[in-house]
SEMARLUM-995149 format. One record per residue (C-alpha): x, y, z; residue number from 1. Coordinates in Angstrom, 2 decimals. Example, Ala and Ser with C-alpha at 12.3 -4.5 7.8 and 13.67 -1.06 7.14 Angstrom:
% residues 2
<pt><x>12.30</x><y>-4.50</y><z>7.80</z><num>1</num></pt>
<pt><x>13.67</x><y>-1.06</y><z>7.14</z><num>2</num></pt>
% end
This chain:
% residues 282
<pt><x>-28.71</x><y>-29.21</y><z>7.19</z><num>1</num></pt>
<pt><x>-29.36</x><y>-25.70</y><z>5.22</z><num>2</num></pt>
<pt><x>-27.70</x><y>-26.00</y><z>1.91</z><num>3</num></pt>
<pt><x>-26.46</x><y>-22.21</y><z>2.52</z><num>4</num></pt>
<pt><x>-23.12</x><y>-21.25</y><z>2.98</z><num>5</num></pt>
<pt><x>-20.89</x><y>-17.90</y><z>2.75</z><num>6</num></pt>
<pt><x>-17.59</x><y>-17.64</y><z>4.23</z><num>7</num></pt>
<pt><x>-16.31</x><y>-13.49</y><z>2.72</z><num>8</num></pt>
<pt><x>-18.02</x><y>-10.86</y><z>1.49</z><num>9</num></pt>
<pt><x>-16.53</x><y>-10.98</y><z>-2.03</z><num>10</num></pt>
<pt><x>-16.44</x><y>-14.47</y><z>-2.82</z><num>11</num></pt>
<pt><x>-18.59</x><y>-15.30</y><z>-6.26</z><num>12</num></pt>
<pt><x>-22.48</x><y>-14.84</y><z>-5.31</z><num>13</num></pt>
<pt><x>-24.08</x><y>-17.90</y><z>-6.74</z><num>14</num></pt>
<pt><x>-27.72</x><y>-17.42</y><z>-4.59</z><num>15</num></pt>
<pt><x>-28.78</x><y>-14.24</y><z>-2.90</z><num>16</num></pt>
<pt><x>-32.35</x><y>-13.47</y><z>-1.50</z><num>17</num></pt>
<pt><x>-34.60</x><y>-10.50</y><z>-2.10</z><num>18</num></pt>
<pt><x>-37.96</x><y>-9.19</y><z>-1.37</z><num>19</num></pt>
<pt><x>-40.05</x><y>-7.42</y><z>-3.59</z><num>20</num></pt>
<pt><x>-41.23</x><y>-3.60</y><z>-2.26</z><num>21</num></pt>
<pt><x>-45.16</x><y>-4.42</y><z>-2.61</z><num>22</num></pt>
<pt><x>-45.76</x><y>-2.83</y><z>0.78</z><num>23</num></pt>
<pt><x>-42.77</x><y>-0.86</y><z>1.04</z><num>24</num></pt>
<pt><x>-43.10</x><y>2.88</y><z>2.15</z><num>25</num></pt>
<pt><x>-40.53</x><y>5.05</y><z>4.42</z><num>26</num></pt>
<pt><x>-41.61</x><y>4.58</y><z>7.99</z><num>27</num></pt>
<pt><x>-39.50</x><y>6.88</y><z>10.41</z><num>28</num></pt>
<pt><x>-37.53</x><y>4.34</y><z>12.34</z><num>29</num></pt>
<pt><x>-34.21</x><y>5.80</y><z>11.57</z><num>30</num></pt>
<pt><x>-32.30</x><y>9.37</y><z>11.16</z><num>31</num></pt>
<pt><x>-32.12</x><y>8.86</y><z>7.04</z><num>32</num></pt>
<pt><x>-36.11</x><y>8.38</y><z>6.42</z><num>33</num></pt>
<pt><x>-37.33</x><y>11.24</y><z>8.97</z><num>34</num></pt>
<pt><x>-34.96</x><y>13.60</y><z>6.90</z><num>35</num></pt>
<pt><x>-36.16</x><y>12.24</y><z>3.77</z><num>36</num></pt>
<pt><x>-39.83</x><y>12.46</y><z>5.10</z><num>37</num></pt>
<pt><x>-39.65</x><y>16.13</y><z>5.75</z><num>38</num></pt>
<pt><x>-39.41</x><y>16.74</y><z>2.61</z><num>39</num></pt>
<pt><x>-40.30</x><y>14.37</y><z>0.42</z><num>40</num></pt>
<pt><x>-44.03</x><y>12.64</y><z>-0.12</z><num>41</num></pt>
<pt><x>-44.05</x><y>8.57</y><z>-0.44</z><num>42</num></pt>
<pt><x>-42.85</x><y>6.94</y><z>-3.72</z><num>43</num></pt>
<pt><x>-45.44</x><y>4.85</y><z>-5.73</z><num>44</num></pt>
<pt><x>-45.58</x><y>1.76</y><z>-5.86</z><num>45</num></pt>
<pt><x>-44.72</x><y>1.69</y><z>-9.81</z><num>46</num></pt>
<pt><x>-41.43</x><y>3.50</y><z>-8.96</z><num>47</num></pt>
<pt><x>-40.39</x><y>1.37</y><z>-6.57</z><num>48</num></pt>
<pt><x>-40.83</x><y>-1.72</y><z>-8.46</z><num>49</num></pt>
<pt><x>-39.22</x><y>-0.22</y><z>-11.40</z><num>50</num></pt>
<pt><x>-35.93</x><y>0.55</y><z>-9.42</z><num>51</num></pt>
<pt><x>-35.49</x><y>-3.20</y><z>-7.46</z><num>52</num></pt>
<pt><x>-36.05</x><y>-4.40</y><z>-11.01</z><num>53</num></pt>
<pt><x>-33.21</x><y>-2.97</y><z>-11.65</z><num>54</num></pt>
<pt><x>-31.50</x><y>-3.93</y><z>-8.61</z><num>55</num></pt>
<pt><x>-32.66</x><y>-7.80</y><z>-9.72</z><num>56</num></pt>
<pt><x>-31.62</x><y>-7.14</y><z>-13.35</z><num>57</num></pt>
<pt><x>-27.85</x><y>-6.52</y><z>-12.18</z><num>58</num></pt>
<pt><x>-27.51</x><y>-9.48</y><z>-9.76</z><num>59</num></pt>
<pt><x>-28.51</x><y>-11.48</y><z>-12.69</z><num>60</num></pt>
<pt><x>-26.15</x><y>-10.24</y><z>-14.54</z><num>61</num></pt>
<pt><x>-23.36</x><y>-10.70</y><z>-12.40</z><num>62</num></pt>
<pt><x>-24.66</x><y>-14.40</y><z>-12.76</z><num>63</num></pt>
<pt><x>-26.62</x><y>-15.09</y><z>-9.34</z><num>64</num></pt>
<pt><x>-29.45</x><y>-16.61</y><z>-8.96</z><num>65</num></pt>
<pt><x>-32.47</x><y>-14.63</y><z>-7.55</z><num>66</num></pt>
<pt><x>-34.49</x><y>-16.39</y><z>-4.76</z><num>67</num></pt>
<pt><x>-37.51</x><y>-14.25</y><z>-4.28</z><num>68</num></pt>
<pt><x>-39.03</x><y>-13.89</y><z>-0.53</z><num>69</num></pt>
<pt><x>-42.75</x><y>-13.15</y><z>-0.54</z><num>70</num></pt>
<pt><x>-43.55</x><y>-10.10</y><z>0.76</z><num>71</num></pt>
<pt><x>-46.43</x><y>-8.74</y><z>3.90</z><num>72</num></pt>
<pt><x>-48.70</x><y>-6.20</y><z>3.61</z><num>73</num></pt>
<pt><x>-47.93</x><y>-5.07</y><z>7.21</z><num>74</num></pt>
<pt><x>-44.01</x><y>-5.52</y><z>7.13</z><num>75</num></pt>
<pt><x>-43.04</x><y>-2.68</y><z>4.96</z><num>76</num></pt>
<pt><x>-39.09</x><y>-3.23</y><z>5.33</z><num>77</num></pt>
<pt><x>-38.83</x><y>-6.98</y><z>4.39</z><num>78</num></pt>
<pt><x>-37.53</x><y>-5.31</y><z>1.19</z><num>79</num></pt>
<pt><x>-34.47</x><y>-5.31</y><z>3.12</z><num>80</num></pt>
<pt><x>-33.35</x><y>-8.93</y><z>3.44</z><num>81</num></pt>
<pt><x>-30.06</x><y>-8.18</y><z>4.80</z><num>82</num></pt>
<pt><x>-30.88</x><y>-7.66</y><z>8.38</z><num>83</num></pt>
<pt><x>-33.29</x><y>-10.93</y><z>9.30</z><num>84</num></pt>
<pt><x>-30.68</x><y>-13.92</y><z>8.60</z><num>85</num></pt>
<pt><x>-27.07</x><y>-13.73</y><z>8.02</z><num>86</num></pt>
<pt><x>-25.45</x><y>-16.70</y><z>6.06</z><num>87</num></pt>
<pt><x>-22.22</x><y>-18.13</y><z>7.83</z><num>88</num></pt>
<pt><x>-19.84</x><y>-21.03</y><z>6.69</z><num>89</num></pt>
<pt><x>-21.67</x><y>-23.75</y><z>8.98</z><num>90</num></pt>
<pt><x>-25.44</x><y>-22.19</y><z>7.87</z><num>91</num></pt>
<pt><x>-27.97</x><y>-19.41</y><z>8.21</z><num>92</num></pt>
<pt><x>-27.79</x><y>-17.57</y><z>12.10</z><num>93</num></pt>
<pt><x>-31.54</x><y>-15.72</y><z>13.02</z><num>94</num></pt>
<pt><x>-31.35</x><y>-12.57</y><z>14.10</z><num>95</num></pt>
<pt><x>-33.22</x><y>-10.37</y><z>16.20</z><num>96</num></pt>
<pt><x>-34.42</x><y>-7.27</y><z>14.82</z><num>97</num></pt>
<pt><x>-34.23</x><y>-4.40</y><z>17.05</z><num>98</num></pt>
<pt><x>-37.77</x><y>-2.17</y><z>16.01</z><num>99</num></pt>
<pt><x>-40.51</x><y>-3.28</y><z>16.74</z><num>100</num></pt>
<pt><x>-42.24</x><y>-2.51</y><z>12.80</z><num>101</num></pt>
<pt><x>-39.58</x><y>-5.38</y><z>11.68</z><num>102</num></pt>
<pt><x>-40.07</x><y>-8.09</y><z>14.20</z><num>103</num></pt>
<pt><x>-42.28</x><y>-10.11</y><z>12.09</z><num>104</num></pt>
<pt><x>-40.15</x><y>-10.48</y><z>9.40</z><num>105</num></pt>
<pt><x>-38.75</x><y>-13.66</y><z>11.19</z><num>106</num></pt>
<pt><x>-41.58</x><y>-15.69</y><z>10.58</z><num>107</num></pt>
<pt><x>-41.06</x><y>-15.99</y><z>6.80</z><num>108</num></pt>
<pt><x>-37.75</x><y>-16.48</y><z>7.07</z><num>109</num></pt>
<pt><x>-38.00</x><y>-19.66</y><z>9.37</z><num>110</num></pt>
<pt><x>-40.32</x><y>-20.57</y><z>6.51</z><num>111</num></pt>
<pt><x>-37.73</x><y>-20.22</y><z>3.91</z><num>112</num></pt>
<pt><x>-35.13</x><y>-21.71</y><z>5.42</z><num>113</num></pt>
<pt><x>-37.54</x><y>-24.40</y><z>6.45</z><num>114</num></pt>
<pt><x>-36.10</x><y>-23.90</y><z>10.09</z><num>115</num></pt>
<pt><x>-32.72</x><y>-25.08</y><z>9.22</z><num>116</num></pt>
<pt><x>-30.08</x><y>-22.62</y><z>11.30</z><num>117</num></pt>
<pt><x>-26.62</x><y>-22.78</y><z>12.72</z><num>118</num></pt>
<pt><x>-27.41</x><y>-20.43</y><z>14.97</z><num>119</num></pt>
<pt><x>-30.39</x><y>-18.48</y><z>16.35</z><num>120</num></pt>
<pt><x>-29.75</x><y>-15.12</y><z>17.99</z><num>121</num></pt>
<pt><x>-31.49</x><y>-14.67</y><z>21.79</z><num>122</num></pt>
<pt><x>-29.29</x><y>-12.51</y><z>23.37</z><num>123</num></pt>
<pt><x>-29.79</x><y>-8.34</y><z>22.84</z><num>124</num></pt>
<pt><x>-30.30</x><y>-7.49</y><z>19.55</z><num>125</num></pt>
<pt><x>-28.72</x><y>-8.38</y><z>16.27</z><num>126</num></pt>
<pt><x>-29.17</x><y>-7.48</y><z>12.75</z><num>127</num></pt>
<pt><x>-27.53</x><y>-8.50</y><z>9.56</z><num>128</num></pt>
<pt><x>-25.98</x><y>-5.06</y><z>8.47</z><num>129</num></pt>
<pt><x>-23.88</x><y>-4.90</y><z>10.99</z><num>130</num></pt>
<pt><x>-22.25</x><y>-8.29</y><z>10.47</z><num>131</num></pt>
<pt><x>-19.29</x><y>-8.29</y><z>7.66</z><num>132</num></pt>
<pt><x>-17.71</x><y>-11.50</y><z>7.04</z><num>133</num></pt>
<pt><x>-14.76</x><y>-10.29</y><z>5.78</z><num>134</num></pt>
<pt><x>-12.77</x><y>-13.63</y><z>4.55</z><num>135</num></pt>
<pt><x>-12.40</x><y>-16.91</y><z>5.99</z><num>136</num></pt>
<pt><x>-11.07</x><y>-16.52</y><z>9.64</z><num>137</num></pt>
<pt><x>-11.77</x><y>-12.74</y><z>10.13</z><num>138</num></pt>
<pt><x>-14.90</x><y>-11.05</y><z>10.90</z><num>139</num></pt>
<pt><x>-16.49</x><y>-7.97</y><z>12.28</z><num>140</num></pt>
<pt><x>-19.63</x><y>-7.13</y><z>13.89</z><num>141</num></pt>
<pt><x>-20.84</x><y>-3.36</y><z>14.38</z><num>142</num></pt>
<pt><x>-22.58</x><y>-2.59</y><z>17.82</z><num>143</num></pt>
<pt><x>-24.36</x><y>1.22</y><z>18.01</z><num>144</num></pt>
<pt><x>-26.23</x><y>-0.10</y><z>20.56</z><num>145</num></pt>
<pt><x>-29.54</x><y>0.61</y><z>18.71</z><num>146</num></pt>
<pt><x>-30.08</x><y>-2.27</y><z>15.88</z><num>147</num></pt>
<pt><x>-27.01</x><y>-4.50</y><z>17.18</z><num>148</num></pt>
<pt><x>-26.15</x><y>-4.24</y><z>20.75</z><num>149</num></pt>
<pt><x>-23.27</x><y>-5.15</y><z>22.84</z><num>150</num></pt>
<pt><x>-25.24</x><y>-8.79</y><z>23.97</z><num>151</num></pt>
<pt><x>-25.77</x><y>-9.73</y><z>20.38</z><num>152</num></pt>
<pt><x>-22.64</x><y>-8.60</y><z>18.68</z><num>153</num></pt>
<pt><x>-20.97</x><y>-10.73</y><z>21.75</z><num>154</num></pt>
<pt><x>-23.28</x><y>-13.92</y><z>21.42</z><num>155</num></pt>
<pt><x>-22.17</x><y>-13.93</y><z>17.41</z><num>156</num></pt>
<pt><x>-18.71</x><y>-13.67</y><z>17.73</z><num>157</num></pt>
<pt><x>-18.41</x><y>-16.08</y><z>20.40</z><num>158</num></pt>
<pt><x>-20.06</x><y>-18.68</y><z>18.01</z><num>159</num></pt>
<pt><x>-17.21</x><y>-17.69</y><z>15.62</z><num>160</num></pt>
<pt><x>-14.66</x><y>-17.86</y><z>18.21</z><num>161</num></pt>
<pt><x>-15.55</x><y>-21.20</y><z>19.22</z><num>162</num></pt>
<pt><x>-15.10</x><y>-22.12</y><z>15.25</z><num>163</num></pt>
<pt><x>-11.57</x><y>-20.66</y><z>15.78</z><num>164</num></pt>
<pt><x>-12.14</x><y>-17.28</y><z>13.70</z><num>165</num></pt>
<pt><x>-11.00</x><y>-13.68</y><z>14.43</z><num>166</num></pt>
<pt><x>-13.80</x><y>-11.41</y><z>15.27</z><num>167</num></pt>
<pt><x>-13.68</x><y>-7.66</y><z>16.20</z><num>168</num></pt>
<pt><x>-16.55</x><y>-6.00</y><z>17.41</z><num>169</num></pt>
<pt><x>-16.84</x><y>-2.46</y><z>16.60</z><num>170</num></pt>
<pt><x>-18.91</x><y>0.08</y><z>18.20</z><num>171</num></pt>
<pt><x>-20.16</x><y>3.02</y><z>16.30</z><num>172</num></pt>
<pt><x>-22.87</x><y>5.94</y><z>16.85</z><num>173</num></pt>
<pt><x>-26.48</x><y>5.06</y><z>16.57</z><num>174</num></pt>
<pt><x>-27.24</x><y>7.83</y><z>14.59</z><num>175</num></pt>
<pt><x>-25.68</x><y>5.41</y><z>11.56</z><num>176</num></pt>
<pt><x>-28.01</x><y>2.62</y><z>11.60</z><num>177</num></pt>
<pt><x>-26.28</x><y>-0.28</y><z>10.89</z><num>178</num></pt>
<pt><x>-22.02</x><y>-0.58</y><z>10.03</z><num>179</num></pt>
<pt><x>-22.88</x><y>-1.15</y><z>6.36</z><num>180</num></pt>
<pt><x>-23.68</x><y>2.62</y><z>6.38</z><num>181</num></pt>
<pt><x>-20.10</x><y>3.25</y><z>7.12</z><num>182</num></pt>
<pt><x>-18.12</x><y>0.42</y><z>5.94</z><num>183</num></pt>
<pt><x>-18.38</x><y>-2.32</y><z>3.02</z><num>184</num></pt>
<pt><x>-16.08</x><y>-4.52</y><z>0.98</z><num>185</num></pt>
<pt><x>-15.93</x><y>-4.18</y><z>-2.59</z><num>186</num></pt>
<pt><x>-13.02</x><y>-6.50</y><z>-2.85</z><num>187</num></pt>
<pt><x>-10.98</x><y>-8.95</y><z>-1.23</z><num>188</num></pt>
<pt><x>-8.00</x><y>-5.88</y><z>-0.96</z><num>189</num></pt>
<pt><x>-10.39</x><y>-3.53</y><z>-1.07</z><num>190</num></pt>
<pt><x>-13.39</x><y>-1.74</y><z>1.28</z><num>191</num></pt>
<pt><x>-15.22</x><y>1.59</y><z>0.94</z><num>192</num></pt>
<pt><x>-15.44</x><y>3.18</y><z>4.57</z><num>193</num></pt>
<pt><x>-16.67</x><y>6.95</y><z>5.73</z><num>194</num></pt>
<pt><x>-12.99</x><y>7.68</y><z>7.40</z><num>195</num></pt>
<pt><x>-14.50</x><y>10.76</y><z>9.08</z><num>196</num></pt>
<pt><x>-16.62</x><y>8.33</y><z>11.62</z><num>197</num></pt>
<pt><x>-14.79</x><y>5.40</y><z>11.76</z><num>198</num></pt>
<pt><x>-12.51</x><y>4.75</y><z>14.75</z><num>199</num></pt>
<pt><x>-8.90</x><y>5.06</y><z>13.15</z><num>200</num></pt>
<pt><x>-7.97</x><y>1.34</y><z>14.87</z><num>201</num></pt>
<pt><x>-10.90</x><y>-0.19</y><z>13.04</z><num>202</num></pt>
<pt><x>-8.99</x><y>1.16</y><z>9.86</z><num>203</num></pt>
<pt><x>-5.77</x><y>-0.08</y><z>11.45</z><num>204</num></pt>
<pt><x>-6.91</x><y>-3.49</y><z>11.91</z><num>205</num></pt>
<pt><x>-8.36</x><y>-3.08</y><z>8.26</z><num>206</num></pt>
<pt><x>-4.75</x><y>-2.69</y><z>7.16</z><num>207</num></pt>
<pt><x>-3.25</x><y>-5.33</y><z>9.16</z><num>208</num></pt>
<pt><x>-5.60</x><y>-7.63</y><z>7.01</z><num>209</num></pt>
<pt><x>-4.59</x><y>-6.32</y><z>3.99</z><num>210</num></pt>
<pt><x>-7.58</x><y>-4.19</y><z>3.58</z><num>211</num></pt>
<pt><x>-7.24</x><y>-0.68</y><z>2.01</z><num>212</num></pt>
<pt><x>-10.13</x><y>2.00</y><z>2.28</z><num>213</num></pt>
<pt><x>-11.17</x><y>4.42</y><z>-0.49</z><num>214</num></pt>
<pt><x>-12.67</x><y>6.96</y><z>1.61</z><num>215</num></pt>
<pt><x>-16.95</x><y>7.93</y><z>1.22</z><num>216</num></pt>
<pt><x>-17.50</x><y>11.58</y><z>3.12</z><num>217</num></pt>
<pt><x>-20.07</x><y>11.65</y><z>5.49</z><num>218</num></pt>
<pt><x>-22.53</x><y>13.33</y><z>3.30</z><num>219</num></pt>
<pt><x>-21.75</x><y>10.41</y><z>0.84</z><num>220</num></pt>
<pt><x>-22.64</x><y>8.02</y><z>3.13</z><num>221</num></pt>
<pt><x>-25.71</x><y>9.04</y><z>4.59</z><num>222</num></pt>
<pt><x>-26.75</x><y>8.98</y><z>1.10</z><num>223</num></pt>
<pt><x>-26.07</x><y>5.27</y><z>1.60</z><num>224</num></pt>
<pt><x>-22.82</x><y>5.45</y><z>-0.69</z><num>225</num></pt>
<pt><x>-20.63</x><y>3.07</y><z>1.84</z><num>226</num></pt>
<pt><x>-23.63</x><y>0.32</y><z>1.13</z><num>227</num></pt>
<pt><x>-22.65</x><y>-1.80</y><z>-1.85</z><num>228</num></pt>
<pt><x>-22.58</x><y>-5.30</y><z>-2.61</z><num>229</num></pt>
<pt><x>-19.55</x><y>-6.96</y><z>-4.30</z><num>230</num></pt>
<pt><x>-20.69</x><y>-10.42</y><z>-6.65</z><num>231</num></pt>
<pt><x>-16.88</x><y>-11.37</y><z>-6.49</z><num>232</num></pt>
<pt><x>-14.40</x><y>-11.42</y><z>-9.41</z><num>233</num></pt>
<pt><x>-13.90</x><y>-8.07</y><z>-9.77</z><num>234</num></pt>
<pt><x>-17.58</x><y>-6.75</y><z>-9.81</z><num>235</num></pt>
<pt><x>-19.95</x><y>-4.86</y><z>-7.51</z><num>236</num></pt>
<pt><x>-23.08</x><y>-3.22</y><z>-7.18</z><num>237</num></pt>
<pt><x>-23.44</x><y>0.35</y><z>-6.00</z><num>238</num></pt>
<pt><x>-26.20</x><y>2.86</y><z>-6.57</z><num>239</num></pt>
<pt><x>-26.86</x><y>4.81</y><z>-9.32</z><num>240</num></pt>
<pt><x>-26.59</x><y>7.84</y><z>-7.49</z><num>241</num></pt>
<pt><x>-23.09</x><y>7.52</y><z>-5.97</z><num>242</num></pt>
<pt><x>-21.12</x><y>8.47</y><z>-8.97</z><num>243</num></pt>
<pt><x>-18.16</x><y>9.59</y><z>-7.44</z><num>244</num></pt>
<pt><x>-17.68</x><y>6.50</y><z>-5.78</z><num>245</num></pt>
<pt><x>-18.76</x><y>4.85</y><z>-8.87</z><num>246</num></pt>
<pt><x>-15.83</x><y>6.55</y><z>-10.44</z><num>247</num></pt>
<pt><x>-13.42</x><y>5.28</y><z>-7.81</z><num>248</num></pt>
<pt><x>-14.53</x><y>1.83</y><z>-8.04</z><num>249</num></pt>
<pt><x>-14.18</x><y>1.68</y><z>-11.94</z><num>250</num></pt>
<pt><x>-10.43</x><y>3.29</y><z>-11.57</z><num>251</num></pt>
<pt><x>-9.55</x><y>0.80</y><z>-8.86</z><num>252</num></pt>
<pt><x>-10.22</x><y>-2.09</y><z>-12.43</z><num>253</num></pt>
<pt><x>-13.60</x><y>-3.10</y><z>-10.65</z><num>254</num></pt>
<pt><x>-16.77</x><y>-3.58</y><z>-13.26</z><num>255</num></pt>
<pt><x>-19.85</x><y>-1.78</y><z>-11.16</z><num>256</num></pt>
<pt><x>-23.27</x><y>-2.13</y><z>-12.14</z><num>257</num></pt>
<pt><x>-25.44</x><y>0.61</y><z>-10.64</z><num>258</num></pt>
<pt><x>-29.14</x><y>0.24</y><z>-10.70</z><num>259</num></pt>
<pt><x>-30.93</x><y>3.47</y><z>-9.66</z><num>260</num></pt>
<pt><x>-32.01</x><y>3.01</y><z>-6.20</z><num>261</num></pt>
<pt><x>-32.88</x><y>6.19</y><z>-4.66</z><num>262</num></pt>
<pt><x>-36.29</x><y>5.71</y><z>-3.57</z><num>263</num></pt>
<pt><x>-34.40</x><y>2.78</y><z>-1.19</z><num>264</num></pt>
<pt><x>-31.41</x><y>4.94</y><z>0.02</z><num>265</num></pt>
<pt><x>-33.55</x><y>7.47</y><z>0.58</z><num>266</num></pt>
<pt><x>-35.29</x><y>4.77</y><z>3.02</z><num>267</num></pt>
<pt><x>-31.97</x><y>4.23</y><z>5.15</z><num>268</num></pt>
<pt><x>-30.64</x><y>1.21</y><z>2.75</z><num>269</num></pt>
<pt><x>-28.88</x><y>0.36</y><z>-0.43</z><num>270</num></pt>
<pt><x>-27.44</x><y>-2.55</y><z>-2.48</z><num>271</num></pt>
<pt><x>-26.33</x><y>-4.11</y><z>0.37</z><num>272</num></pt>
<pt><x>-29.08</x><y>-3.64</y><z>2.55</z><num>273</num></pt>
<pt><x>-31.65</x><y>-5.26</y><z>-0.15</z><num>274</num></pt>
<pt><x>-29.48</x><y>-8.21</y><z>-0.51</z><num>275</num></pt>
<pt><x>-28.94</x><y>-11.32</y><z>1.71</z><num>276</num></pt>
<pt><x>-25.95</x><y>-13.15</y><z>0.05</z><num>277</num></pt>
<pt><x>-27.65</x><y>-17.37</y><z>0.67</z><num>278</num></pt>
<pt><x>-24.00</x><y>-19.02</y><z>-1.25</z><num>279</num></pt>
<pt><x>-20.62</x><y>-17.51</y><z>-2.21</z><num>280</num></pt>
<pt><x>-17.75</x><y>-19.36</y><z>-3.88</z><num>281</num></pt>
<pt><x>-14.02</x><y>-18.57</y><z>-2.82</z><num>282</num></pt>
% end
């Protein structure tokens, strides 16, 4: 039995798992690094390191417990831990990554979990960002058909289904990545969500589960502004760089801590893309 269990995306966030960016560089899998690599040149390895430091710094604060995945010289995205496992109620669920330059990142996490999983995904493809557990009973998984497809998103909710919980599957345009580009929870009340992309219903259903937007623009988001991480009572973490949401966030009474992160978001993934929650208390 896997000791790991998280049933919302804002309950307290006791043990999360991270990777360290030894190997990391911007490879052009996605629409958010090939505009970033036309323009920019690759950050060093001292920058990088300085910013996830910081990243570590404020989950610490916010009183979790870092678990530290070792990182492979030829798997330059394990940085982002989100996307390889997601942590249900009844235990970790494998995924299956989608590119081909992430496949491998399985491996270790079989290792870490010492092969102890609820579920393991085999149909399509399924990552992490697209999965938001929203609060006991009521989830949603994002299908672009690109990182998460139809197959997947459908084999994961029928395994919550079967456990009796709400699930809405929500498909969205490829060119977004994953729906944690688009769509996060900072709260139990409270998500931030590009409103320009998102089906209107999605935000409808939202609603019906008493969960109100504050709206990120499209440029905002592709910034990776939608993609925080909330550690529960009233805090979250959110980038450096998205200080109007920042703003938002502190007006709504929320404490944010916002390590500078740009050399990630400028990789296609934030806060909540670095992050893979392992145990949340409700």
């Amino acid at each position: 039995m896997s000791p790991w269990s998280v049933s919302s995306e804002t309950g307290v966030l006791t043990d999360v798992l991270v990777c360290p960016p030894d190997h990391y560089r911007w490879i052009p899998t996605n629409s958010i690094v090939r505009r970033t690599l036309a323009g920019a040149q690759q950050p060093s390895a001292m920058a990088l390191a300085a910013q996830h430091g910081e990243l570590v710094a404020a989950l610490r604060e916010g009183g979790a417990r870092v678990h530290v995945l070792p990182p492979e010289p030829h798997l330059p995205y394990m940085a982002y831990t989100r996307d390889s496992v997601v942590v249900t109620p009844w235990g970790p669920v494998l995924c299956q990554l989608e590119r081909p330059q992430r496949r491998g990142e399985y491996a270790a996490l079989i290792d870490f979990h010492d092969g102890c999983f609820w579920r393991k995904s085999s149909a399509g493809t399924l990552e992490g960002g697209d999965i938001h557990i929203l609060k006991p009973g009521v989830a949603c998984v994002g299908a672009s058909g690109g990182r998460t497809d139809l197959a997947g998103a459908e084999q994961f909710a029928s395994w919550l289904r079967a456990e009796g919980w709400e699930v809405r599957i929500e498909s969205f345009d490829e060119h977004f990545l994953h729906l944690d580009v688009l769509f996060c929870l900072a709260a139990p009340d409270l998500a931030v969500a590009c409103l320009d992309v998102l089906d209107p219903d999605f935000v409808v259903w939202l609603t019906g589960h008493g969960i109100r937007c504050i709206d990120v623009p499209y440029r905002e988001a592709m910034t990776l502004g939608c993609n925080i991480i909330a550690l529960g009572a009233g805090r979250v973490v959110s980038a450096r760089g998205s200080a109007r949401l920042n703003a938002a966030l502190r007006a709504e009474g929320l404490t944010v801590l916002d390590p500078e992160l740009s050399l990630f978001t400028a990789g296609g993934g934030g806060p909540h893309c670095l992050t893979c929650p392992l145990q949340r208390e409700e």
